[in-house]
ROGU-282765 format. One line per field, with one value per atom (N, C-alpha, C): residue number from 0; residue in one letter; chain; atom name; z negated, y, x. Coordinates in pm, 1 decimal. Each point is the difference from the previous one (the first is absolute). Layout:
% residues N
pos = NUM, ...
code = a, ...
unit = A, ...
site = CA, ...
pz = Z, ...
py = Y, ...
px = X, ...
This chain:
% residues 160
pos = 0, 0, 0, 1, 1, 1, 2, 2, 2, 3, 3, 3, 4, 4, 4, 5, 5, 5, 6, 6, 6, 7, 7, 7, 8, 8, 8, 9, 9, 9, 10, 10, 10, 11, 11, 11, 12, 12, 12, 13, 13, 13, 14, 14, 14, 15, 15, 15, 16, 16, 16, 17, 17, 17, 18, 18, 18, 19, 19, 19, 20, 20, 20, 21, 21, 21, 22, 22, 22, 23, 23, 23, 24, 24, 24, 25, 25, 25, 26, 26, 26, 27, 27, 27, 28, 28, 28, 29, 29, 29, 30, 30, 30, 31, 31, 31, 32, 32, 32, 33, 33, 33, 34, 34, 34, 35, 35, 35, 36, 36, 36, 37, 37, 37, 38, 38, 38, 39, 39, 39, 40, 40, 40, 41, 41, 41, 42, 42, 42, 43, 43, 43, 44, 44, 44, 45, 45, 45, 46, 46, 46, 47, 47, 47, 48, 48, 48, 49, 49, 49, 50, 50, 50, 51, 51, 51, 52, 52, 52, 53, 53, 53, 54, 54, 54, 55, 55, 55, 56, 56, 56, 57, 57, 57, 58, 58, 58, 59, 59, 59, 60, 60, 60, 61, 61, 61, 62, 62, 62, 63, 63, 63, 64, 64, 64, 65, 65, 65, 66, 66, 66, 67, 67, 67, 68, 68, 68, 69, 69, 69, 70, 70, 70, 71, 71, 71, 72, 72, 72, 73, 73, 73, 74, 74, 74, 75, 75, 75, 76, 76, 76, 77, 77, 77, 78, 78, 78, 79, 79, 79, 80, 80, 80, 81, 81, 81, 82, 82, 82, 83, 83, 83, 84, 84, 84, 85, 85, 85, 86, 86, 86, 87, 87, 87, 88, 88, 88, 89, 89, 89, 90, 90, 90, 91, 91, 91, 92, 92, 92, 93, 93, 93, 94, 94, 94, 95, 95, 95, 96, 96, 96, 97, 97, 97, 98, 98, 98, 99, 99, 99, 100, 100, 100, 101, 101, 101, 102, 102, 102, 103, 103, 103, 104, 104, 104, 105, 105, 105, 106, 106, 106, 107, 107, 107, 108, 108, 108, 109, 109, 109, 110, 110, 110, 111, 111, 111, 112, 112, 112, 113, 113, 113, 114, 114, 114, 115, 115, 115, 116, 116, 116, 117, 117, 117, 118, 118, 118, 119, 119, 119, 120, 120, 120, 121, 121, 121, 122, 122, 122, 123, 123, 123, 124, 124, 124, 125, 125, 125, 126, 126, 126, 127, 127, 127, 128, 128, 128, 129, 129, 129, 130, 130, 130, 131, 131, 131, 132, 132, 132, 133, 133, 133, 134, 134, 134, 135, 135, 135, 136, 136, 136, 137, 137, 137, 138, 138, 138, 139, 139, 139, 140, 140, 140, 141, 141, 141, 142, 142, 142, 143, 143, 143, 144, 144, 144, 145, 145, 145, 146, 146, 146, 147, 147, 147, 148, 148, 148, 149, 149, 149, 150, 150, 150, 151, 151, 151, 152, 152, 152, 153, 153, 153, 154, 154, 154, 155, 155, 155, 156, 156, 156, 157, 157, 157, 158, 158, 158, 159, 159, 159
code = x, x, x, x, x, x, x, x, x, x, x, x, x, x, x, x, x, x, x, x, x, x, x, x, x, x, x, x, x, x, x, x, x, x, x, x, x, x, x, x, x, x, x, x, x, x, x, x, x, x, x, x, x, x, x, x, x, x, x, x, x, x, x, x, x, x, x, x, x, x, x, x, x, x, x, x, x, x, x, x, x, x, x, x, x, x, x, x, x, x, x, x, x, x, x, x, x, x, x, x, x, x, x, x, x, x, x, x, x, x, x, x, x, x, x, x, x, x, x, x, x, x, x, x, x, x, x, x, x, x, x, x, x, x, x, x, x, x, x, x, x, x, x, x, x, x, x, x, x, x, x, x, x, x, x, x, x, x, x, x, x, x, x, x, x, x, x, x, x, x, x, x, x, x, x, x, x, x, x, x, x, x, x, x, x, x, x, x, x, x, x, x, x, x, x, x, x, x, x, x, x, x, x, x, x, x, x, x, x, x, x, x, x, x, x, x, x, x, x, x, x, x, x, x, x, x, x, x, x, x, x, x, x, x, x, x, x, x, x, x, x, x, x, x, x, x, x, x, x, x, x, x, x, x, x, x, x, x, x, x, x, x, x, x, x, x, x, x, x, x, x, x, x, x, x, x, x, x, x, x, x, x, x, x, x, x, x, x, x, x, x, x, x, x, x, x, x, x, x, x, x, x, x, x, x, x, x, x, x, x, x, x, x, x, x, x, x, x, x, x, x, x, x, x, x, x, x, x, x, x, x, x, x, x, x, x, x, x, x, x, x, x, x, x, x, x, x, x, x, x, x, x, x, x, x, x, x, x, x, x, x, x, x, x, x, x, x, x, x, x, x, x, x, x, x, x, x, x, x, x, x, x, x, x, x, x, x, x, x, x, x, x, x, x, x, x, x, x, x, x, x, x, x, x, x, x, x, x, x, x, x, x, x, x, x, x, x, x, x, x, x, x, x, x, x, x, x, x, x, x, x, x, x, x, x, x, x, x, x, x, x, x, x, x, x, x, x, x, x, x, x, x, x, x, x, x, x, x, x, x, x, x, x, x, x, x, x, x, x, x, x, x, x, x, x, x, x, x, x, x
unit = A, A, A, A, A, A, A, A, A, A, A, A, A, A, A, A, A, A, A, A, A, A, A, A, A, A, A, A, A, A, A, A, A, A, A, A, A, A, A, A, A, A, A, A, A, A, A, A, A, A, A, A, A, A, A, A, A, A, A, A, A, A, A, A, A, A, A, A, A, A, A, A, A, A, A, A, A, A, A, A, A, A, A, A, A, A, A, A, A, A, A, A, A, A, A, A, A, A, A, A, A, A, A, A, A, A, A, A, A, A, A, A, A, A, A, A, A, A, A, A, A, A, A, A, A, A, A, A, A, A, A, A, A, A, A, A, A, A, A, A, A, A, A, A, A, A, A, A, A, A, A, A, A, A, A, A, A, A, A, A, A, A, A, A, A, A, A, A, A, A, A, A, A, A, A, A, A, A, A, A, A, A, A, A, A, A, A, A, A, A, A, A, A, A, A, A, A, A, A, A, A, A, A, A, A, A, A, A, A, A, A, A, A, A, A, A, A, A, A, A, A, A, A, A, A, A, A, A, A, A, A, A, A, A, A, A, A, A, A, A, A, A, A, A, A, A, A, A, A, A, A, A, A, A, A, A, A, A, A, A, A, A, A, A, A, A, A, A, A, A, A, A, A, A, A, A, A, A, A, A, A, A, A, A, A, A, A, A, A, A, A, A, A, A, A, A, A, A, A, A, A, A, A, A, A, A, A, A, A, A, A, A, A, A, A, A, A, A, A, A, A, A, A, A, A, A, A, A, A, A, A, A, A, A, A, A, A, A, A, A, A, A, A, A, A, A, A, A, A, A, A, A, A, A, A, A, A, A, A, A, A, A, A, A, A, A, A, A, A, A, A, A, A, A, A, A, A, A, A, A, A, A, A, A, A, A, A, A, A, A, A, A, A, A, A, A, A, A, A, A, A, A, A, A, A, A, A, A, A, A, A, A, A, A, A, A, A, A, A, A, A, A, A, A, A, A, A, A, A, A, A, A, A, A, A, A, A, A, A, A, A, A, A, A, A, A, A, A, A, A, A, A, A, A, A, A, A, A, A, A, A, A, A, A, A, A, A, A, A, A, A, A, A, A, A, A, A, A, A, A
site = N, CA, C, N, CA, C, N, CA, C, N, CA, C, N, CA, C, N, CA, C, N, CA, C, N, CA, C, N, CA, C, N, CA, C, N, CA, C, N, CA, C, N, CA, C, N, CA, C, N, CA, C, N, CA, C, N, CA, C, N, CA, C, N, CA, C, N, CA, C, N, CA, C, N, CA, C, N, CA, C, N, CA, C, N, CA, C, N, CA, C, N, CA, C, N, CA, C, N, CA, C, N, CA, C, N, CA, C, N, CA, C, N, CA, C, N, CA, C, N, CA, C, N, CA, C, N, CA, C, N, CA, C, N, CA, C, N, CA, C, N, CA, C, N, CA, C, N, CA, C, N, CA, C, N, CA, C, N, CA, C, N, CA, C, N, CA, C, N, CA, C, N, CA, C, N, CA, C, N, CA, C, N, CA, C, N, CA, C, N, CA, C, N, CA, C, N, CA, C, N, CA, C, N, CA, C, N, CA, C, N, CA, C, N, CA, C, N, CA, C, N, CA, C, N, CA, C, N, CA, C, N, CA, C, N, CA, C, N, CA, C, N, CA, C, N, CA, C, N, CA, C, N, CA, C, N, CA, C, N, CA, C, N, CA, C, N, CA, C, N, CA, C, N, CA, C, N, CA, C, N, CA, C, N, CA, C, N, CA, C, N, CA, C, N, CA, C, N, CA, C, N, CA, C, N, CA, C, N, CA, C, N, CA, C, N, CA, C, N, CA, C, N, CA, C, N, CA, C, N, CA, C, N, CA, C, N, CA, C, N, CA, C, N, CA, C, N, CA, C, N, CA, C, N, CA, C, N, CA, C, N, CA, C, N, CA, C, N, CA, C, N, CA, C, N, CA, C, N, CA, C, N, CA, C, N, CA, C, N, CA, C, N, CA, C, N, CA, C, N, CA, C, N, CA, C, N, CA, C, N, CA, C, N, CA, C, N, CA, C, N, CA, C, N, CA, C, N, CA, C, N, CA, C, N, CA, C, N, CA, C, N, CA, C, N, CA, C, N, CA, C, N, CA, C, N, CA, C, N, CA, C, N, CA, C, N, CA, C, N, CA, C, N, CA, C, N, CA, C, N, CA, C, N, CA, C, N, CA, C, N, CA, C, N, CA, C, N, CA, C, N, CA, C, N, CA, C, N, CA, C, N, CA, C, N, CA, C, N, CA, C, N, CA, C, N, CA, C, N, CA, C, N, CA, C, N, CA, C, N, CA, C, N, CA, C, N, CA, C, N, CA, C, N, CA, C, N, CA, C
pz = 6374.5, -87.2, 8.7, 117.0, 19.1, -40.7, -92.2, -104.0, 10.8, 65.0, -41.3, 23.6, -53.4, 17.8, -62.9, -70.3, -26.1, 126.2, -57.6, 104.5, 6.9, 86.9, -3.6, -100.8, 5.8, -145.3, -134.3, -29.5, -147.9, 83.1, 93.9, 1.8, -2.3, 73.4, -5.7, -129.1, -53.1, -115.2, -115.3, -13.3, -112.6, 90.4, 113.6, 7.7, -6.6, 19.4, -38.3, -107.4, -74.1, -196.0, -44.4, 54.4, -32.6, 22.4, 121.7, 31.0, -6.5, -4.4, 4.1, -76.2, -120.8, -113.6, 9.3, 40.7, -15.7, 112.9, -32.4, 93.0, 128.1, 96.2, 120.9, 22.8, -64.8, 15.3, 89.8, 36.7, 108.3, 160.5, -50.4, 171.6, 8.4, -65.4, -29.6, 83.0, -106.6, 51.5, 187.3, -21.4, 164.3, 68.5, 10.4, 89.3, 5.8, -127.7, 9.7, 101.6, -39.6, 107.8, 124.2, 21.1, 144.2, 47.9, -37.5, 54.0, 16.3, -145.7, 18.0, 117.3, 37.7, 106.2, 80.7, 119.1, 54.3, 113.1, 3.0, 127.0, -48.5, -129.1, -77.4, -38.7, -95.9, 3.4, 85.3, 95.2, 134.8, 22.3, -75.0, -52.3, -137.0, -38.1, -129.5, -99.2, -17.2, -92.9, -150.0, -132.4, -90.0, -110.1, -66.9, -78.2, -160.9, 1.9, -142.4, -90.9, -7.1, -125.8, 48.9, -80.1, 62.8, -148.0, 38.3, -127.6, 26.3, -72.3, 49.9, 103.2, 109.3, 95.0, 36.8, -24.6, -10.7, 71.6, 141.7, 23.0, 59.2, 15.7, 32.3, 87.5, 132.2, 59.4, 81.5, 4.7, 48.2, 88.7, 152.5, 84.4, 60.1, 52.4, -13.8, 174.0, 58.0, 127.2, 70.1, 80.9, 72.4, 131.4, 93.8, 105.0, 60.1, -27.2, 42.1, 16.0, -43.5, -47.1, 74.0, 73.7, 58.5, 108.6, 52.4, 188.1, 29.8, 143.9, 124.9, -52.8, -112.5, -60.0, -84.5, -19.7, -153.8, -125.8, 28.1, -145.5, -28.0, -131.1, -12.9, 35.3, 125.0, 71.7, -70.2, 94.8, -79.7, -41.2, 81.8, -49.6, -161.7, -11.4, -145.0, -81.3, 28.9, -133.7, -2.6, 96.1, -21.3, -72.2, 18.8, -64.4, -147.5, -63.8, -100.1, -96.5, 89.0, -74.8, -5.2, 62.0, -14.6, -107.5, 1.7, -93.4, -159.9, -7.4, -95.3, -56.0, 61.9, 2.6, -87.3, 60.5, -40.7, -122.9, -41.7, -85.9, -144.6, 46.2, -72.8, -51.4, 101.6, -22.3, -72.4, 71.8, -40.4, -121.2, -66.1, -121.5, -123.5, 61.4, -70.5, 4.2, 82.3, 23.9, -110.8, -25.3, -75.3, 37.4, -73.3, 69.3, 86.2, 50.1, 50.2, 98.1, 93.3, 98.0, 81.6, 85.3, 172.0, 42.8, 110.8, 94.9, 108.3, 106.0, 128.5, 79.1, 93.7, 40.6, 146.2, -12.9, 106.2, 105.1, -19.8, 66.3, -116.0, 105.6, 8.4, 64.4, -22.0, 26.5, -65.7, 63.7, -32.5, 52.4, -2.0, 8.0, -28.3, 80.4, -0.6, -31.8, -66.6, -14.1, 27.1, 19.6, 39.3, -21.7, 115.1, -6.8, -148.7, 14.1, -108.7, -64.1, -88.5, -13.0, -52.0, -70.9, -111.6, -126.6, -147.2, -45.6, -35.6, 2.8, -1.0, -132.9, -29.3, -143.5, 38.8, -4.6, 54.9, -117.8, -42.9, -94.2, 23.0, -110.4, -8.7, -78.1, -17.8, -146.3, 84.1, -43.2, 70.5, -100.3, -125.0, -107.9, -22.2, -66.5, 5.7, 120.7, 41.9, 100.2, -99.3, 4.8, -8.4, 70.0, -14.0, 142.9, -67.9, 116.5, 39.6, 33.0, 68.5, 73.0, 132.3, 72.9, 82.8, -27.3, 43.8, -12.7, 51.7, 61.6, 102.5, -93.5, -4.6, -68.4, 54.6, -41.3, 62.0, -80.8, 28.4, -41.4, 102.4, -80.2, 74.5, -31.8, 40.3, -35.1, 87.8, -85.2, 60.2, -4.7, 108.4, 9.6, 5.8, -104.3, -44.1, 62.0, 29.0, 37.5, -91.3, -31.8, -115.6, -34.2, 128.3, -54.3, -46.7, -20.7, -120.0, 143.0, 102.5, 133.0, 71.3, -41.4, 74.7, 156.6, 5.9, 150.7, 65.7, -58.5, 38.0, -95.2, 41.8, -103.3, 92.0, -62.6, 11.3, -66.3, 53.8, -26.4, 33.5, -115.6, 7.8, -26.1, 63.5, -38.9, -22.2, -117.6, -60.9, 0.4, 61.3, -32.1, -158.9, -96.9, -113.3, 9.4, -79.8, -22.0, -146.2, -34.0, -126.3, 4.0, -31.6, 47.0, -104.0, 46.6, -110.6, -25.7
py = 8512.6, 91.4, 139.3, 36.1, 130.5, -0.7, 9.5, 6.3, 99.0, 43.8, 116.9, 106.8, 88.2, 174.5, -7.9, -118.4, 44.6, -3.8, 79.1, 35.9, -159.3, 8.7, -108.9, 13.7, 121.7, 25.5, -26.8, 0.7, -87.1, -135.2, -33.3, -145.3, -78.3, 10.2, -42.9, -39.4, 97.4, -38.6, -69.6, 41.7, -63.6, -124.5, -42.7, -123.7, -78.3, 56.3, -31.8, -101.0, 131.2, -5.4, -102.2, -9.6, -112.4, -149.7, -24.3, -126.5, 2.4, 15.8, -31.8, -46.5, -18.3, -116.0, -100.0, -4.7, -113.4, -126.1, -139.0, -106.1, 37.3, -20.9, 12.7, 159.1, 116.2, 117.9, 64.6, 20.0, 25.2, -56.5, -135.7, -43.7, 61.1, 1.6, 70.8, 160.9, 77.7, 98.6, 38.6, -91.9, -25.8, -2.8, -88.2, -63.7, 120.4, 72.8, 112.3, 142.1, 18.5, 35.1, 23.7, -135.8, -36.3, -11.5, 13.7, -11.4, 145.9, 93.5, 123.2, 80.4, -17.7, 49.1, -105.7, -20.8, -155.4, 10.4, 155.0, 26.0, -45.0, 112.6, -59.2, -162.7, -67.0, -84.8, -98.9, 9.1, -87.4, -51.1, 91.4, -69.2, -51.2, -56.5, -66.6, 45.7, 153.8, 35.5, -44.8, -37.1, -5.9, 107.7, 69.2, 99.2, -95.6, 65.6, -78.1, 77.3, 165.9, 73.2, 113.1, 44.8, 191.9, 35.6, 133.8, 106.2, 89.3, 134.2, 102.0, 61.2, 41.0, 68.1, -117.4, -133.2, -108.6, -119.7, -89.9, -85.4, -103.4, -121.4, -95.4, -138.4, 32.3, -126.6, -98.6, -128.0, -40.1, -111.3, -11.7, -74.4, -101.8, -124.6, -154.1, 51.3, -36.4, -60.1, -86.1, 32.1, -106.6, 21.4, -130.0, 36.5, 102.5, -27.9, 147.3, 133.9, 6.7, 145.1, 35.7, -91.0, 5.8, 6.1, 108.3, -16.5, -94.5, 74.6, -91.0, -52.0, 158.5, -76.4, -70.3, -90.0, -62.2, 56.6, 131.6, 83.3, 89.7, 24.3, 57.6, 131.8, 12.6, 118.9, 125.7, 82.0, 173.8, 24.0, 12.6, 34.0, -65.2, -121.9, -80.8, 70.7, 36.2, 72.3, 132.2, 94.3, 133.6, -46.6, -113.4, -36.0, -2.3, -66.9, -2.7, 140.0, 82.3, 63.5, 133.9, 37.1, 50.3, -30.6, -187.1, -50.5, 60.5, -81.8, 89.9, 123.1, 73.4, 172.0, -1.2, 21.3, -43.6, 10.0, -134.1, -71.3, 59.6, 87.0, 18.2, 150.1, 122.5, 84.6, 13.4, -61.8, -49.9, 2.7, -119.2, -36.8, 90.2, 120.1, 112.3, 128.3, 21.3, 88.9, 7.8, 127.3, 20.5, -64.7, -40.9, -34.5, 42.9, 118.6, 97.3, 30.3, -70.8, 17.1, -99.8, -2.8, -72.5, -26.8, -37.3, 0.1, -60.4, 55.5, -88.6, 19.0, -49.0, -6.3, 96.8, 58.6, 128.4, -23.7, -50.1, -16.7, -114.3, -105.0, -105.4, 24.8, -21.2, -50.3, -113.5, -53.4, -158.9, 12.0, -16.0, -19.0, -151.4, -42.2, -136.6, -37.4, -71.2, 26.9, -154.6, -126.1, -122.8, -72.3, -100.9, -152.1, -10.2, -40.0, -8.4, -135.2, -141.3, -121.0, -24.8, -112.9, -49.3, 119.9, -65.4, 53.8, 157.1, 127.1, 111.7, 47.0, 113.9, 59.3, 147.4, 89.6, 126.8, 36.3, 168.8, 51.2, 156.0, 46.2, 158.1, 80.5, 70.3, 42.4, 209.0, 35.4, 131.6, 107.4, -10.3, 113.8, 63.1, 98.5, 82.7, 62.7, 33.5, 88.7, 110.5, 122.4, 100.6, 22.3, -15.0, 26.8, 92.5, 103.1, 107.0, -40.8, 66.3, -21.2, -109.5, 6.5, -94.5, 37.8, -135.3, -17.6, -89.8, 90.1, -139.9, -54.4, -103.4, -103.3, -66.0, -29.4, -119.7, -88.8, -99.1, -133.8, -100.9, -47.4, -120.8, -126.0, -102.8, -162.8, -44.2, -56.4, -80.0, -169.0, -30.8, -125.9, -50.3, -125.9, -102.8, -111.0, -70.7, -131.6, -39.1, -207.2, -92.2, 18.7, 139.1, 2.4, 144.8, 55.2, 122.5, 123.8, -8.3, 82.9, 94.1, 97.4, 64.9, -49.0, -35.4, -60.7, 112.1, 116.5, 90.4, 110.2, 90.6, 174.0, 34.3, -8.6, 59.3, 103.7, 119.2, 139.7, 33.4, -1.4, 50.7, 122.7, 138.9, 68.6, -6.9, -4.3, 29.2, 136.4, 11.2, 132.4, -38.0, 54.6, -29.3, 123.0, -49.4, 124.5, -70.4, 76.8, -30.6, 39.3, -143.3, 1.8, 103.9, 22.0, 74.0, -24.8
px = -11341.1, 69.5, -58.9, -50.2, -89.3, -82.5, -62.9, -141.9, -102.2, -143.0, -78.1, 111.8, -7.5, 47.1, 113.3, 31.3, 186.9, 122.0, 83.6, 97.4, 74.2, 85.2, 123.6, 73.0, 77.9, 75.8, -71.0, -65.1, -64.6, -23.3, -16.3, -59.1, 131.3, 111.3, 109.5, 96.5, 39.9, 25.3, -50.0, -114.6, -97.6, -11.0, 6.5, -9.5, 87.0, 149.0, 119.6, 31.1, -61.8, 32.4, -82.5, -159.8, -94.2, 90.5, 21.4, 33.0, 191.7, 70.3, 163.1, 2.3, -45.3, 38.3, -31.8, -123.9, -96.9, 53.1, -20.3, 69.3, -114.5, 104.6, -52.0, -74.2, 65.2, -60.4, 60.9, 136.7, 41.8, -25.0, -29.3, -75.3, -94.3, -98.9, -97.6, 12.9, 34.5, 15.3, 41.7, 98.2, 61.1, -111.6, -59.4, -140.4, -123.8, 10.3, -92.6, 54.3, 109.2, 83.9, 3.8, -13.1, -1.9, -175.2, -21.6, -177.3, -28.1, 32.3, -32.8, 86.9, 151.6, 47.9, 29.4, -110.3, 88.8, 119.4, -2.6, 89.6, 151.4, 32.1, 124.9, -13.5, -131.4, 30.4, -2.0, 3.1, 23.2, 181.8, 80.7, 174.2, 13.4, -147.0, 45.0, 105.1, -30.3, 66.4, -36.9, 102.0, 5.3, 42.7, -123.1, 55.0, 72.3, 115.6, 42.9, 11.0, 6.7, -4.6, -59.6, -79.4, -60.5, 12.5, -14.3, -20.2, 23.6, -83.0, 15.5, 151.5, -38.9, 95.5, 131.2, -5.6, 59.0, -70.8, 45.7, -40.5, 122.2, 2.9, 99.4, -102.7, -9.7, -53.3, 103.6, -40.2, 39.0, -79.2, 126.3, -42.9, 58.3, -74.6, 88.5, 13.8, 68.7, 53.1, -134.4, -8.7, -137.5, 21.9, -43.5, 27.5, -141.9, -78.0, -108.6, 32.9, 143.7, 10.4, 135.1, 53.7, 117.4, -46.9, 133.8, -0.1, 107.3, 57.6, 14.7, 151.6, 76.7, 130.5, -9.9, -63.7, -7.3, 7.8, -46.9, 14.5, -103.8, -87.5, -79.0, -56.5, -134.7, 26.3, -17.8, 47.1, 19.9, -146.7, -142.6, -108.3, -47.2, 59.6, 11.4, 32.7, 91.0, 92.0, -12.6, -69.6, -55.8, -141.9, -40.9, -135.1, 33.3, 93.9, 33.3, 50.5, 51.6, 89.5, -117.0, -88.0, -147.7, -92.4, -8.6, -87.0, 80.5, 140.4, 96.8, -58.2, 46.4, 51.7, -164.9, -121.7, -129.0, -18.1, 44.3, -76.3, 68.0, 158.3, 56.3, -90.0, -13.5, -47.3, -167.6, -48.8, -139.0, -49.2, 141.7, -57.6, 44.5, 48.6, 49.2, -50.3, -98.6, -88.7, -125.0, -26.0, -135.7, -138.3, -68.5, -99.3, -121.3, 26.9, -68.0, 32.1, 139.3, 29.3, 13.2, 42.1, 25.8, 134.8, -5.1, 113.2, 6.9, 47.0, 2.2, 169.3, 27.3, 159.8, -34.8, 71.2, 11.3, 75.2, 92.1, 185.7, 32.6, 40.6, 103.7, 65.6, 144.2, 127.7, 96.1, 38.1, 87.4, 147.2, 63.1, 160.1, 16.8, 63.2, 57.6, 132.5, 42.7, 168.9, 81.4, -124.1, 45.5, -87.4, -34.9, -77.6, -22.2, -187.4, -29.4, -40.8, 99.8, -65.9, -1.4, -51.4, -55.6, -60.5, -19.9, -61.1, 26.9, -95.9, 54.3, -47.3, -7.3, -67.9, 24.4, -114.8, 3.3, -20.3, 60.3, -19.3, -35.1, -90.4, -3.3, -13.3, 57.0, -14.7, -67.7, -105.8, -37.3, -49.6, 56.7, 6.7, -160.7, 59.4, -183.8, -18.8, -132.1, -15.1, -163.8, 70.8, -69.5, -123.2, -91.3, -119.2, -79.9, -5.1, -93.8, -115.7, -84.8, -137.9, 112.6, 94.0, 52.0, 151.1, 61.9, 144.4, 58.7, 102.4, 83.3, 100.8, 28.5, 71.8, 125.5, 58.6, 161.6, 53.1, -59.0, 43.6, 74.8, 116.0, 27.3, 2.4, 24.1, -8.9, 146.6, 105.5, 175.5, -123.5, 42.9, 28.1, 107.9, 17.7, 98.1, 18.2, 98.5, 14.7, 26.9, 49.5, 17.3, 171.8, 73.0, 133.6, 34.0, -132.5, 13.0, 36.1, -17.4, 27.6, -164.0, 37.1, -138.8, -42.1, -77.5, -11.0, -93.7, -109.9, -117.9, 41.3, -43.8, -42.1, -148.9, -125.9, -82.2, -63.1, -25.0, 20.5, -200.1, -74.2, -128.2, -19.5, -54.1, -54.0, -149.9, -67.5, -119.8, -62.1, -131.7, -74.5, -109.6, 49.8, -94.0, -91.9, -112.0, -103.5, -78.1, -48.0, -63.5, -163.1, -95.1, -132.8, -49.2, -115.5, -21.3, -215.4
């Protein structure tokens, strides 16, 4: 998905938009995903909608990803709610800029199981020559109950 000298933010979306229609374009995309970040994709995250300043992933339950309580561990779901927060800002950014995560923070509010769906919605962000940013990503459980709040601050800058 990282192409030559384009940023992420154009590569992301436009790759979005290329493949989500198309059969089998979202695996697709997924799998590109995951190759281009393998750290995040190492929790088999599933993106199911992006768009500008708008993202919704979701993640199945696996035992790889669980600890010692039988419930999906906290580094998982700060993984997610990062990848989130991300993908949401990212794909809403100019194409002339960046971003990296400065400060994480996660809040936990209960055992996290079965299937989840993280969401983020991270508005416009104004960027200067640099800019700190705040985005977050709620993680969901299958009974509509926040189970995570991950809280990204972003330093943007704009290449030039």
């Amino acid at each position: 998905m990282y192409l030559h000298n384009k940023t992420a933010t154009t590569v992301i979306l436009s790759s979005w938009n290329r493949l989500n229609s198309l059969p089998g374009g979202i695996w697709i995309f997924n799998q590109l995903l995951r190759l281009f970040n393998p750290y995040s994709g190492s929790i088999h995250p599933m993106v199911r909608e992006l768009r500008p300043g708008y993202a919704r992933v979701e993640l199945l339950d696996q035992r790889r990803i669980r600890n010692h309580l039988n419930s999906i561990h906290a580094l998982a779901l700060a993984n997610l709610g990062e990848l989130t927060s991300g993908l949401a800002l990212l794909s809403g950014l100019p194409d002339n800029s960046r971003g990296i995560p400065v400060k994480i923070t996660t809040e936990y509010f209960k055992k996290a199981r079965g299937k989840l769906i993280a969401e983020s919605t991270s508005g416009t962000a104004d960027i200067n020559k640099t800019t700190d940013y705040q985005v977050s990503a709620d993680i969901i459980d299958q009974q509509g109950d926040i189970v995570a709040r991950t809280v990204v601050d972003w330093r943007l800058e704009l290449i030039e």
